[in-house]
C-alpha positions as CSV (number, residue, x, y, z in Angstrom):
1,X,86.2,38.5,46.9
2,X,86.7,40.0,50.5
3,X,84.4,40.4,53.0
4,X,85.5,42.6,55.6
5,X,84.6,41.2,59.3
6,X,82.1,43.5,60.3
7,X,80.3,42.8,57.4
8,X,80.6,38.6,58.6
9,X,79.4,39.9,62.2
10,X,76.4,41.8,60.7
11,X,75.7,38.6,59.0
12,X,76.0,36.7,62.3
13,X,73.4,39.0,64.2
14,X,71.2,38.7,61.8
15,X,70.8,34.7,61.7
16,X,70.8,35.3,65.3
17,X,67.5,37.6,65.3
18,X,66.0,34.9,62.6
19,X,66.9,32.2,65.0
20,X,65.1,34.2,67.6
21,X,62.2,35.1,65.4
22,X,61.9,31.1,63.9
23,X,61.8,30.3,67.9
24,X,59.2,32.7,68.9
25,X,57.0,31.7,65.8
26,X,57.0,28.0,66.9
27,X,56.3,28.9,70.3
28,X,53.1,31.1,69.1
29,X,52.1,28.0,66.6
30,X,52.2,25.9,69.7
31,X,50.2,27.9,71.8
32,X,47.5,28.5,68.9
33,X,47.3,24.7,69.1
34,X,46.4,24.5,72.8
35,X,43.7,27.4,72.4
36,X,42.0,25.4,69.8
């Protein structure tokens, strides 16, 4: 089974925009914490 690369790069970006995503929701789940 092959996986041509820009299939691997596709991959790539997108655990890069969930890494971004997990980031941002911790950031939000902290600042919920302070409001309260």
């Amino acid at each position: 089974m092959l996986l041509s690369n820009l299939h691997i790069d596709e991959l790539l970006e997108n655990m890069n925009i969930l890494e971004i995503v997990i980031k941002n929701l911790k950031k939000l789940a902290m600042y919920m914490q302070i409001i309260r």
